[in-house]
C-alpha positions as CSV (number, residue, x, y, z in Angstrom):
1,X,-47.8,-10.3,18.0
2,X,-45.0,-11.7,20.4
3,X,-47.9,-15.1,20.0
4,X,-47.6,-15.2,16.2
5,X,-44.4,-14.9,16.0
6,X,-43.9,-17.8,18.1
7,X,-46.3,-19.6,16.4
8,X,-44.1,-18.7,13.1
9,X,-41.2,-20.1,14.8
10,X,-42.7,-23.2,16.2
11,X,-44.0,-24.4,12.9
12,X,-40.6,-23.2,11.1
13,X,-38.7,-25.6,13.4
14,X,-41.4,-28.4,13.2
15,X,-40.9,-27.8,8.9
16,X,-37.1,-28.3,9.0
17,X,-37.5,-31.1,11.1
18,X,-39.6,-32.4,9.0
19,X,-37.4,-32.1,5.8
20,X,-37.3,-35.2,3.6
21,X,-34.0,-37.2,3.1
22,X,-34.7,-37.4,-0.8
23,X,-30.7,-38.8,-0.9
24,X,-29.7,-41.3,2.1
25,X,-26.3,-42.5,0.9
26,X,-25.1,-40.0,-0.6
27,X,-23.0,-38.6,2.2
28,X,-23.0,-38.7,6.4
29,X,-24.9,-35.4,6.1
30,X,-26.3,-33.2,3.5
31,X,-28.6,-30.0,3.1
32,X,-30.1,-29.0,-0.4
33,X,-31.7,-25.4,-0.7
34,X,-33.3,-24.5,-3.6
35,X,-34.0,-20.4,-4.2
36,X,-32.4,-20.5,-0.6
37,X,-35.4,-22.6,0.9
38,X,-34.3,-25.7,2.6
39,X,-35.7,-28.7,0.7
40,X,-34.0,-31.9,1.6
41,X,-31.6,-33.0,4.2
42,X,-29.7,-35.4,6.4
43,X,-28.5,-35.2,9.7
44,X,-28.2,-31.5,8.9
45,X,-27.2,-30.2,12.7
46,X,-24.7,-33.4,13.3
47,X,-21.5,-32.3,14.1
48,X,-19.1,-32.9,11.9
49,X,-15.5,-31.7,10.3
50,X,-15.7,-29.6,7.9
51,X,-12.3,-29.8,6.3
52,X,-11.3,-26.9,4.3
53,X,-14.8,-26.0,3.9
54,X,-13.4,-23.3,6.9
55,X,-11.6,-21.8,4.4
56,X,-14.9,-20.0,3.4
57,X,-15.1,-18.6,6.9
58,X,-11.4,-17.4,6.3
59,X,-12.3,-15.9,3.5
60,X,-15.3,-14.0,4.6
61,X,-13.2,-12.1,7.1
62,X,-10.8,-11.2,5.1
63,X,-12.8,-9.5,2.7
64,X,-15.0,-8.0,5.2
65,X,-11.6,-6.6,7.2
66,X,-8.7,-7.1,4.6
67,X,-7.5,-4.6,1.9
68,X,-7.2,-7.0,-1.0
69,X,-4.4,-4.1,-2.2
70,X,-2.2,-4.7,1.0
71,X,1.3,-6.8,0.4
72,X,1.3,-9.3,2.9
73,X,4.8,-11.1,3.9
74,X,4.7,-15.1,4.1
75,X,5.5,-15.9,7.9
76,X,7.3,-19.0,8.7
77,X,4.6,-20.5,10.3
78,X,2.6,-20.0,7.2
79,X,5.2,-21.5,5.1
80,X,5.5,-24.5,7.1
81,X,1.9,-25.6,6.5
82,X,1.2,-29.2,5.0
83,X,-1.5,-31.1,2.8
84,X,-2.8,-28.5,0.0
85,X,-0.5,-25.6,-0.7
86,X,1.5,-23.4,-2.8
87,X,4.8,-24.0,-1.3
88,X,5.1,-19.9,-0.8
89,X,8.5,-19.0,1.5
90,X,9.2,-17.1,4.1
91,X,9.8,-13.4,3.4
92,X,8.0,-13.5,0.2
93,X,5.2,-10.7,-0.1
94,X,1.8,-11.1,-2.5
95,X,-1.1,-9.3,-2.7
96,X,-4.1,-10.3,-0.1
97,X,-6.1,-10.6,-2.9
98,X,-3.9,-13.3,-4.8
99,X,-3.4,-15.4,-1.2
100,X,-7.7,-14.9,-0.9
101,X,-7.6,-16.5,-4.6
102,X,-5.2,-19.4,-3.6
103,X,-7.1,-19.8,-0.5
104,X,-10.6,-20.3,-2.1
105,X,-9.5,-21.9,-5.8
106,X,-6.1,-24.0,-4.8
107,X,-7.4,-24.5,-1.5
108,X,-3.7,-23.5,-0.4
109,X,-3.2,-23.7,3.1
110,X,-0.3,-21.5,3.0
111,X,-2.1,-18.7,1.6
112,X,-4.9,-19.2,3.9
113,X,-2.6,-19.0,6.6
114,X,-0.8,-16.1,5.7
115,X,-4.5,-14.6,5.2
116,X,-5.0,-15.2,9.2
117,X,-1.7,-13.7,10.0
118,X,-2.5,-10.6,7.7
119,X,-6.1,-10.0,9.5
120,X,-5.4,-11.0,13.0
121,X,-1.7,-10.8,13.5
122,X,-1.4,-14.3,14.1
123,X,-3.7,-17.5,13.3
124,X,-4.3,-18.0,17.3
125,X,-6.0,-14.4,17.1
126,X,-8.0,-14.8,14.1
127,X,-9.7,-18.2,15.2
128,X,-10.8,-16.1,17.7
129,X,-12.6,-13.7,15.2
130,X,-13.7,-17.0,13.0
131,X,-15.7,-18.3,16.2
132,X,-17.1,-14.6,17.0
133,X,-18.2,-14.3,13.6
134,X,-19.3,-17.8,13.4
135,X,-21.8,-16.7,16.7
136,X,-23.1,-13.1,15.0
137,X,-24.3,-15.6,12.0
138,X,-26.0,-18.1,14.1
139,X,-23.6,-20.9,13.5
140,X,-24.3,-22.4,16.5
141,X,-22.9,-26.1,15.6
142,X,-19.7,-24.6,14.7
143,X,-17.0,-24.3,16.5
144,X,-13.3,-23.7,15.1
145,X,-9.8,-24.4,15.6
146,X,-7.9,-23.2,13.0
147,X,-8.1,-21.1,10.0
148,X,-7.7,-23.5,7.2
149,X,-9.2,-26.8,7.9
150,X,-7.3,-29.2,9.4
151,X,-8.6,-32.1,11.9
152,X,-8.2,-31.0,15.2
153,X,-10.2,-31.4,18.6
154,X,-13.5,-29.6,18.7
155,X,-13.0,-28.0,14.9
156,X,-16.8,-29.0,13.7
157,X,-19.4,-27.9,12.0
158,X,-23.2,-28.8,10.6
159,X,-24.6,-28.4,7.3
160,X,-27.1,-26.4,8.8
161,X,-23.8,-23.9,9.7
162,X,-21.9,-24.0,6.4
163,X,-25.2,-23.2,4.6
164,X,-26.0,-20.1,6.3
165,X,-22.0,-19.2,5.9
166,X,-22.4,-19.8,2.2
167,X,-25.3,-17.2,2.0
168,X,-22.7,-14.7,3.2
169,X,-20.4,-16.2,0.8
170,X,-22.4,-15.5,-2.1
171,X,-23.6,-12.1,-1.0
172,X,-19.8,-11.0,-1.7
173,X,-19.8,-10.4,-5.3
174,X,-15.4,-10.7,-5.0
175,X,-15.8,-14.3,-3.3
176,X,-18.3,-15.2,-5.8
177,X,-16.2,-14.3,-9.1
178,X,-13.4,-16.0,-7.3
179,X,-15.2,-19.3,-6.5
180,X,-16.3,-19.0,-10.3
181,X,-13.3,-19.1,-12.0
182,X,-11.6,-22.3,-13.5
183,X,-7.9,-21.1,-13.2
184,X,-5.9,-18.4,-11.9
185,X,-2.3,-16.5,-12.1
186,X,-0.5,-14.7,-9.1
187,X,3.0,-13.6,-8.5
188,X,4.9,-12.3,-5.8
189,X,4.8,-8.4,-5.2
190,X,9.1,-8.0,-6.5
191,X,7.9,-10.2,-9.9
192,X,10.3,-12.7,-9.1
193,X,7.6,-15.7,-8.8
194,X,4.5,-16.6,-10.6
195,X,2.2,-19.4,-9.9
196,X,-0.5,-20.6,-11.7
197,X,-3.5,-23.1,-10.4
198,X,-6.4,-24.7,-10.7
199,X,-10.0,-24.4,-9.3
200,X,-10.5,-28.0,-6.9
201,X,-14.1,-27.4,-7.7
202,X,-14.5,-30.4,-10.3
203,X,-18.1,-28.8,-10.7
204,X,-16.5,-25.4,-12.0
205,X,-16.5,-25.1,-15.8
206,X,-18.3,-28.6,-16.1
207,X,-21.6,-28.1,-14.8
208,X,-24.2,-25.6,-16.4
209,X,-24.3,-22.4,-13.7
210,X,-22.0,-23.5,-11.7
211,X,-20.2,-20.9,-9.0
212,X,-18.3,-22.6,-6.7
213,X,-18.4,-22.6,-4.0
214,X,-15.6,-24.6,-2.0
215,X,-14.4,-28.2,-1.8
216,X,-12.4,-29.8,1.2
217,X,-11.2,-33.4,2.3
218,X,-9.1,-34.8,5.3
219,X,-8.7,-38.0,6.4
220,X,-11.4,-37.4,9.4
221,X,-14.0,-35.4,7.2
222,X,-13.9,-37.6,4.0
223,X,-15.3,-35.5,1.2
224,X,-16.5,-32.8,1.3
225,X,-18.5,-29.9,-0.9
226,X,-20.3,-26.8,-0.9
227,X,-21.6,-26.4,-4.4
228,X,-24.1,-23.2,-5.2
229,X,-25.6,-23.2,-9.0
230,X,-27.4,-20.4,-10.8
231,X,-29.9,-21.0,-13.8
232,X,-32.2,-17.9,-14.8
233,X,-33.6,-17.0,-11.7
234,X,-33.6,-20.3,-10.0
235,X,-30.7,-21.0,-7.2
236,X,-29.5,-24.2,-5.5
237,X,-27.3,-24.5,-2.7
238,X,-25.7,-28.1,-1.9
239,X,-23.7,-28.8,1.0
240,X,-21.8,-32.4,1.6
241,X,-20.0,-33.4,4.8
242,X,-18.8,-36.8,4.4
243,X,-19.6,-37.7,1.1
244,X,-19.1,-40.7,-1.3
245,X,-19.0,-40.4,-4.8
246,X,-19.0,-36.2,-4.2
247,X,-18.9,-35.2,-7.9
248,X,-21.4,-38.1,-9.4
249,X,-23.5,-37.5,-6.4
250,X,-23.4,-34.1,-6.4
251,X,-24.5,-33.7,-9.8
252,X,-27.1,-35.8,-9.4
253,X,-28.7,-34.3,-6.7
254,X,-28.1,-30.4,-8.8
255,X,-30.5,-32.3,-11.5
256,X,-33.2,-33.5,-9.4
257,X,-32.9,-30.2,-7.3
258,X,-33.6,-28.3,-11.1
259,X,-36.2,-30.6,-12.0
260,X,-38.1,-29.7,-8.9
261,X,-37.6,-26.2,-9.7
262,X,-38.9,-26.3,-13.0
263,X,-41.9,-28.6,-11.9
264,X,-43.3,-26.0,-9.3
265,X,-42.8,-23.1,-11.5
């Protein structure tokens, strides 16, 4: 037994290796599953940023340890984030749920921030849990350094890593409708602010079966995507890390990926 199920192995790795690179400009790496079989890729284990493709790491743990009831009060630190946020102040409490909406739609680092501070206590302690999760999955290309996305020594990851996260992702029927959804509403817990914003996902709302899942971009990552589409009974799962034309591409490659699909059926 222990024999075959080497054998299994060894031939799974040679297979993956073996993976054609059906789109070679498309981006510095890519992976395309399609009914969660890897079908096509590029430099799929290259380590890479992964801009605020974290976020869906931040995410996951919050749902899997967060009550999405809780209040939770906007720390300073969280408040002082930059690049994408809501511009949330100190002192002011929202629901977990509304900051884990911000955080995966808007892409707000504030609210993914405060998200670390409400699981972990701080964001030091919860990229300790995002790297010990990130090992339980088998993400081992990833490593992180902060909760949100930001450049930073040693913060990588492979499109190998984020695909295997997405699964997760997408296993979470809350994340999922969240991902899904073209705009949202939130307001503080006293009623005294509302906010309203958009999904990043320029896929979302556009593009037939479409349900997120997460978009990112820094100046060291270039542009990034995690797009997973449902038609019928047929799945595909597109990651991007360093893209170039990320939405043309991407839709591109969701046709071809469909075509193939519907050809083998």
């Amino acid at each position: 037994m222990r024999q075959l199920i080497g054998l299994w192995l060894l031939c799974h790795v040679t297979l993956a290796a073996a993976l054609p690179d059906l789109f070679p400009d498309v981006a510095r790496a890519y992976r395309v599953e399609i009914d969660g079989i890897p079908t096509w890729e590029r430099k799929a284990h290259e380590h890479l940023p992964p801009a605020s493709l974290t976020k869906l790491m931040t995410a996951l743990l919050a749902i899997e340890h967060g009550d999405l009831q809780s209040t939770v009060t906007i720390s300073p630190a969280a408040a002082r984030e930059t690049g994408a946020r809501l511009k949330l102040k100190p002192g002011e409490r929202y629901r977990l749920h509304d900051l884990l909406a911000a955080t995966l739609m808007a892409s707000a680092n504030d609210a993914c921030h405060a998200l670390a501070d409400a699981i972990a206590g701080s964001e030091h302690a919860f990229v300790k849990r995002m790297n010990q999760r990130a090992a339980e999955l088998g993400m081992h290309d990833t490593q992180f350094a902060n909760a949100c996305g930001h450049d930073a020594k040693g913060h990588l990851s492979s499109t190998h890593d984020l695909s295997l996260l997405a699964h997760h992702v997408i296993r979470q029927p809350e994340l999922l409708r969240l991902t899904s959804r073209i705009e949202q509403d939130i307001q503080s817990v006293d009623g005294t602010r509302r906010i309203r914003f958009e999904n990043k996902n320029a896929l979302v709302g556009r593009y037939r079966g479409a349900f997120g899942l997460k978009t990112g971009y820094t100046a060291r990552a270039g542009k990034c995507l995690i797009a997973y589409v449902k038609r019928g009974d047929t799945t595909v799962l597109l990651v991007l890390l360093h893209g170039n034309d990320r939405w043309w591409d991407a839709v591109d490659i969701l046709d071809v990926a469909f075509a193939e699909a519907q050809r083998k059926q």
